[in-house]
C-alpha positions as CSV (number, residue, x, y, z in Angstrom):
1,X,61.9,-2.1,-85.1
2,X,59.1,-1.9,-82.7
3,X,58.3,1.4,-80.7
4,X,56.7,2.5,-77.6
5,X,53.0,3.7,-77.5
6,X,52.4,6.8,-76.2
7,X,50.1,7.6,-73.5
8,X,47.1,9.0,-76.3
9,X,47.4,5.5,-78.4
10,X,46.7,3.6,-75.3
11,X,43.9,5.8,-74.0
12,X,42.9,5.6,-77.8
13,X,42.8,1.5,-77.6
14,X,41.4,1.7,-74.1
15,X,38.3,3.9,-75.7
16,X,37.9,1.1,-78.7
17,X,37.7,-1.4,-76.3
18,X,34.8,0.0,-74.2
19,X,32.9,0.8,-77.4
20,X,32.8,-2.3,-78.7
21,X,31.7,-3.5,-74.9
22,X,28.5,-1.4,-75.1
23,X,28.1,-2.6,-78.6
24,X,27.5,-5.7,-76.9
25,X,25.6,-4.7,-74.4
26,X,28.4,-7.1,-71.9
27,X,27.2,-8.1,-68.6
28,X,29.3,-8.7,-65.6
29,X,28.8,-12.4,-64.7
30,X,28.5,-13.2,-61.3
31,X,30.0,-16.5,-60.3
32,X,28.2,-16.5,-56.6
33,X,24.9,-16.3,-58.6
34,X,22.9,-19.5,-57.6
35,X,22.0,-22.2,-59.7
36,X,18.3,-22.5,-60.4
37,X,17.3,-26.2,-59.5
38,X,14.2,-27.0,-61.9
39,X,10.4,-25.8,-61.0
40,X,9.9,-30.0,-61.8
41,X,12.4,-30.6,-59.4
42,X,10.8,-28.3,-57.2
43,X,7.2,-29.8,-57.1
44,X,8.9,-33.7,-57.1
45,X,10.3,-32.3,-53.9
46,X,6.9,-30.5,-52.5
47,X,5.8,-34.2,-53.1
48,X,8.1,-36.0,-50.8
49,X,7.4,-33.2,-47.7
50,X,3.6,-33.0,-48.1
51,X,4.4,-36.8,-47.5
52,X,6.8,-35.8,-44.6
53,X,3.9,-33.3,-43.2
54,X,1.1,-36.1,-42.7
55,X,2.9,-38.5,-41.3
56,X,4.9,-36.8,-39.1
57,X,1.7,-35.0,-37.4
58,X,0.2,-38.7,-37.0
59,X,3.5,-39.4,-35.2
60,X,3.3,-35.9,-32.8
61,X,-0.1,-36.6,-32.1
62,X,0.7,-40.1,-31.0
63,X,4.2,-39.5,-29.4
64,X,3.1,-36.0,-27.5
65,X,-0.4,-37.5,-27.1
66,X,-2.0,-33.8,-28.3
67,X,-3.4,-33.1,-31.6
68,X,-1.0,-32.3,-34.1
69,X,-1.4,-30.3,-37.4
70,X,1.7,-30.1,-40.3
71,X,1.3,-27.7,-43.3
72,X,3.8,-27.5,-46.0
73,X,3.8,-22.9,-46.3
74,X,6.4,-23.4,-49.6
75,X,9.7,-24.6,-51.2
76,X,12.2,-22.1,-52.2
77,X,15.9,-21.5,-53.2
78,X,18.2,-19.1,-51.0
79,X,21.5,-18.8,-50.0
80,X,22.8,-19.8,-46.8
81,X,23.4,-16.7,-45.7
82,X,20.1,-15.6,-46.4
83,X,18.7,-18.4,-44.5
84,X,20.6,-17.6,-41.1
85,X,19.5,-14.0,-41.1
86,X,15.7,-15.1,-40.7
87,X,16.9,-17.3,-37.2
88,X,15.8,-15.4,-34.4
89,X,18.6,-15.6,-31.4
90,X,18.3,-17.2,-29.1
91,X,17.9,-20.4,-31.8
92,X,17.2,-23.6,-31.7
93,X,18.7,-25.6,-34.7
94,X,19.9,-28.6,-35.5
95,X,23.0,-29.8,-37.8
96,X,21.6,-32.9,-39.6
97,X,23.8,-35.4,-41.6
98,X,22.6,-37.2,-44.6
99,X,24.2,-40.6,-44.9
100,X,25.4,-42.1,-46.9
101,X,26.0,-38.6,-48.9
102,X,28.1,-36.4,-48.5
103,X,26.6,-32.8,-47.0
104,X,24.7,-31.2,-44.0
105,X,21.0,-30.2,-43.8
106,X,20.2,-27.4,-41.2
107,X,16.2,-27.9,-39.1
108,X,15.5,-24.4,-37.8
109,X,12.9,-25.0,-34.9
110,X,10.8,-22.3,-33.5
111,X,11.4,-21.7,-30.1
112,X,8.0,-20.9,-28.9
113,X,7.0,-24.2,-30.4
114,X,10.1,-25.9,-28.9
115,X,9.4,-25.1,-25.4
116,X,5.8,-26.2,-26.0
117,X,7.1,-29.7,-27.5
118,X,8.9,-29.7,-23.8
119,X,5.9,-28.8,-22.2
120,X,3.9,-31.6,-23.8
121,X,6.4,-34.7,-23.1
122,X,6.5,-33.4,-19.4
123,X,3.1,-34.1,-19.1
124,X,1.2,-30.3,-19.9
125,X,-2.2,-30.1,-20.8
126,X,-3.7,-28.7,-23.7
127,X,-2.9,-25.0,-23.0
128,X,-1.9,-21.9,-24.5
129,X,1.6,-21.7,-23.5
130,X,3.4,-18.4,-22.2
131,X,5.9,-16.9,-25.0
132,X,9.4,-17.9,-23.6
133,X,12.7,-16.3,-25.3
134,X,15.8,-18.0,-23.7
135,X,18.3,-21.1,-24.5
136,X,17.1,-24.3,-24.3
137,X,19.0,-26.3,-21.4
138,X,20.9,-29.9,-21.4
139,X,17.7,-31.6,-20.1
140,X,15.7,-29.9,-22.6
141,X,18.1,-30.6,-25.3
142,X,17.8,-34.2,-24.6
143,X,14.2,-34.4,-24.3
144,X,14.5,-32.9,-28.2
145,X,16.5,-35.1,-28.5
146,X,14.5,-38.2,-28.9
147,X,11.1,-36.3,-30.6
148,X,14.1,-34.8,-33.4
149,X,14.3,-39.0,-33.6
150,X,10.9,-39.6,-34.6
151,X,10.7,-36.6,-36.6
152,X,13.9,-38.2,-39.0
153,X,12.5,-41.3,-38.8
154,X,9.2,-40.3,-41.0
155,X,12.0,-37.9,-43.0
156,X,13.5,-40.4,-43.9
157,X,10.5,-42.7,-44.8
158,X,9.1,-39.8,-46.7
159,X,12.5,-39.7,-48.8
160,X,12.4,-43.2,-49.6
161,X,10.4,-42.8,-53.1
162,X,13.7,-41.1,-53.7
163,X,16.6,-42.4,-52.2
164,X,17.2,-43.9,-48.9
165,X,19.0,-41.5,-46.6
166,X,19.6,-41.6,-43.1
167,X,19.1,-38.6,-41.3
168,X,20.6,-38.2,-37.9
169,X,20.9,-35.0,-35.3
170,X,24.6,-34.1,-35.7
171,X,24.6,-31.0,-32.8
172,X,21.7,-28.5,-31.4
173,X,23.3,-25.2,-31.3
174,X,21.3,-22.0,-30.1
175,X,24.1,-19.6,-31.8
176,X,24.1,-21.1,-35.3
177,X,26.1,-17.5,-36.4
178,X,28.9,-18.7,-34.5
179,X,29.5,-21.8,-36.5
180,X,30.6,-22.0,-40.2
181,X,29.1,-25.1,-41.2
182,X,28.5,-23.7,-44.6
183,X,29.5,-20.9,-46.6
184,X,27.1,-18.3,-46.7
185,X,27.3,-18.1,-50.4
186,X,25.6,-21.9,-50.9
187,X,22.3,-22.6,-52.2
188,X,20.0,-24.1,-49.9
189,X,16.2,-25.3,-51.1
190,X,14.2,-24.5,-47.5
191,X,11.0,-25.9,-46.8
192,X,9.0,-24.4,-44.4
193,X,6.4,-26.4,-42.2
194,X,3.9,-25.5,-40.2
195,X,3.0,-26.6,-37.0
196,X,0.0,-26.5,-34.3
197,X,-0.5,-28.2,-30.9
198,X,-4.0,-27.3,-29.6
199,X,-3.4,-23.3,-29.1
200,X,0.4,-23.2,-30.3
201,X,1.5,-22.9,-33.4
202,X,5.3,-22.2,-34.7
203,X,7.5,-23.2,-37.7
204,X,10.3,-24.9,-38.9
205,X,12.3,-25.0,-41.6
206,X,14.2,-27.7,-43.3
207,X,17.5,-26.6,-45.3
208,X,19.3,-29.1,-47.7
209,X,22.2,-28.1,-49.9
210,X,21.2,-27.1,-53.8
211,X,24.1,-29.5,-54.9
212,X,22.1,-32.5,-52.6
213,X,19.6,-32.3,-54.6
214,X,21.4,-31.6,-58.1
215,X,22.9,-35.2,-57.3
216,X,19.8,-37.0,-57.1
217,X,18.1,-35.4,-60.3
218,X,17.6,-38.5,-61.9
219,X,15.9,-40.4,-59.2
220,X,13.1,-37.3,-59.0
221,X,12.7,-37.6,-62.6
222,X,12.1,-41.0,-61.9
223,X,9.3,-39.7,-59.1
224,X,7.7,-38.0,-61.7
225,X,7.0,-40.5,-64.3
226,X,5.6,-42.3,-61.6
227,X,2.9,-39.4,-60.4
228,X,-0.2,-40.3,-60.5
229,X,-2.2,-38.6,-62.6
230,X,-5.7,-36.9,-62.4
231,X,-8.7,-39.6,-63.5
232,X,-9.7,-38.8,-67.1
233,X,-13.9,-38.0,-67.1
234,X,-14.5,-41.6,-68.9
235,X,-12.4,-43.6,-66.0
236,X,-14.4,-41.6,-63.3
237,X,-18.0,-42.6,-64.8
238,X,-16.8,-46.5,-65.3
239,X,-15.9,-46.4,-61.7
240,X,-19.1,-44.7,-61.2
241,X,-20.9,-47.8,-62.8
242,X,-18.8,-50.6,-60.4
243,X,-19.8,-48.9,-57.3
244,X,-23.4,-47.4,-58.0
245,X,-24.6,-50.8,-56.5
246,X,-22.7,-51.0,-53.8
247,X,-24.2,-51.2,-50.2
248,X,-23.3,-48.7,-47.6
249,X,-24.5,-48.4,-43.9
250,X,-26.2,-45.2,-43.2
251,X,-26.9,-44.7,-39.0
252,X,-28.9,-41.4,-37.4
253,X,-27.3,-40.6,-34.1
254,X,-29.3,-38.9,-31.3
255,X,-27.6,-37.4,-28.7
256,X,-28.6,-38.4,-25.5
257,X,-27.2,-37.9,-21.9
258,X,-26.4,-39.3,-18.6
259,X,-27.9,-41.8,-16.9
260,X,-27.1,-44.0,-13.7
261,X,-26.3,-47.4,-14.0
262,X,-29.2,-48.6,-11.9
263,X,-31.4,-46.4,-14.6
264,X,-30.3,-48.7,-17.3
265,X,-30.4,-52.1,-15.6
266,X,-34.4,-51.6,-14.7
267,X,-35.0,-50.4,-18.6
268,X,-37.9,-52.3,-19.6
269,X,-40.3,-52.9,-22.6
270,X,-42.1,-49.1,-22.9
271,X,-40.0,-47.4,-20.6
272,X,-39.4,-44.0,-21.4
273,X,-36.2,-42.0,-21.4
274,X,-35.4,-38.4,-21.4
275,X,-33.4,-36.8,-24.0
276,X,-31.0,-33.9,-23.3
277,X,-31.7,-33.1,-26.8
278,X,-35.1,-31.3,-28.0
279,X,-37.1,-32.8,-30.3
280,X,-36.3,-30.9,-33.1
281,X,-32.4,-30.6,-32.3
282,X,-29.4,-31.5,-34.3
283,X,-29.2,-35.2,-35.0
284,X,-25.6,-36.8,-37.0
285,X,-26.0,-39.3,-40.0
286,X,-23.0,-41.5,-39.9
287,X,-21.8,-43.4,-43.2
288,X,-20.0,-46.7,-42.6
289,X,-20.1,-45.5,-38.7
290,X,-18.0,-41.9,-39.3
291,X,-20.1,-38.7,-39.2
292,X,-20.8,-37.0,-42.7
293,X,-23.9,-35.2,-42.3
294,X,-25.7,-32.8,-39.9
295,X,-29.3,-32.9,-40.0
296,X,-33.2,-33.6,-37.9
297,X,-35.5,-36.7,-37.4
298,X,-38.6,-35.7,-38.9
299,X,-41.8,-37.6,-39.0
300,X,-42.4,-39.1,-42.4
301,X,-45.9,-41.0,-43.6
302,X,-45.1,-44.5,-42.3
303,X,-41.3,-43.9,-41.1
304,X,-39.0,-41.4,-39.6
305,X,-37.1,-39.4,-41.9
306,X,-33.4,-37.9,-41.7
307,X,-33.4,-34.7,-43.3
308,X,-29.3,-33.6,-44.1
309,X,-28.8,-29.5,-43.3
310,X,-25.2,-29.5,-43.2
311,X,-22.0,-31.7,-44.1
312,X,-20.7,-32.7,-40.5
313,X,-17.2,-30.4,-40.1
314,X,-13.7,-31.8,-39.9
């Protein structure tokens, strides 16, 4: 016949049972703990937005008609909750699908840098531009509106060597706390970017889901059996031996100066012209008609001689 057990046999079992946890040495698991996408997966995906960073500062400089300079700062995992606590308020951010998949990406714009994009397709000149801390308005959302465009577009491109996904803006919000998207529990890989126009410079940072990318595992795997690899010391000296004959142009370029048009048409055999340079200034040796060298003419026994000082800077 079975009995109850008294109060000091259950505290008794109760006692076992924690013993034999420390024994153990039992962790409490946390299910909310994120799931580590692969380092490989990691640098496949550095890949595709070092891609993303050159092409799209090709397109700003173009489309804003102002130098334009993209550098890919890192790659990391955080959860979304994380993410939104680094967006300043007021924010400018954009809800980004990724057809055909399932999912949203999140593109956190600075704001000083968004006002200076603004600035730019109004017509501004090169400037440093005044810090400005307020929501954007319905005019200026539009005029986003169509450089967030171009910006997908090269995103897009830059994915292809992965999969083919089309990005598109689906709402600018400036109170992204408001809105519950995602949970603030969900792994999100952010890129952050670098950008500079002339004296601005701001960043933005590009969130996509953890479980995205999880999806598409195989197809970066596939990216990196593809990676080029680094040129072994034997193929770099038998390219060495097809080229070492090959003929380049080499130009010395003397700056010069102003002159009238009426100066130029009466040149003449033995006229003489004069330099704003000195005789012993800076001259530029071009290869193939782009500057690589900084250097001076100097008088050699039959010929004149171009003596390199400096590589020409970028």
């Amino acid at each position: 016949m079975n009995r109850a057990l008294t109060q000091q046999e259950i505290d008794a079992a109760f006692g076992k049972a924690a013993a034999a946890d420390q024994a153990h040495d039992i962790e409490a698991f946390d299910f909310r703990k994120l799931d580590t996408i692969p380092k490989s997966q990691l640098q496949a995906l550095q890949m595709v937005y070092e891609n993303f960073a050159r092409s799209c500062a090709s397109s700003f400089s173009a489309y804003l008609r102002s130098y334009a300079v993209l550098n890919l700062i890192s790659t990391e995992q955080i959860p979304y909750g994380e993410f939104l606590e680094s967006v300043s308020s007021p924010a400018c951010m954009a809800y980004i699908s990724l057809a055909p998949y399932d999912g949203t990406a999140v593109l956190d714009l600075n704001t000083n840098l968004v006002f200076r994009f603004i600035e730019l397709l109004l017509g501004s000149k090169d400037r440093a531009s005044k810090f400005v801390s307020r929501k954007i308005t319905d005019i200026e959302r539009k005029l986003l509106g169509s450089l967030l465009r171009v910006m997908l577009h090269d995103l897009r491109d830059s994915w292809k060597s992965v999969a083919d996904i089309h990005f598109a803006v689906q709402s600018l919000v400036t109170e992204p706390q408001l809105l519950h998207v995602l949970g603030p529990s969900e792994a999100m890989i952010v890129t952050t970017i670098e950008v500079r126009l002339g004296p601005t410079s701001g960043v933005m940072n590009l969130a996509i889901p953890s479980i995205f990318i999880k999806r598409l595992r195989n197809n970066f795997d596939q990216l990196q059996k593809f990676r080029r690899a680094e040129a072994k010391e034997d193929d770099q000296l038998h390219v060495a031996g097809l080229i070492q004959d090959l003929k380049l142009r080499l130009d010395v370029q003397i700056p010069g100066g102003l002159m009238s048009a009426k100066t130029l048409m009466n040149l003449k055999a033995g006229s003489i012209l004069m330099l704003d340079q000195p005789a012993d200034g800076q001259a530029s040796g071009l290869l193939n008609g782009k500057p690589k060298w900084r250097g001076q003419v100097r008088a050699g026994t039959r010929k004149l001689v171009f003596e390199t000082t400096a590589p020409k800077p970028d």
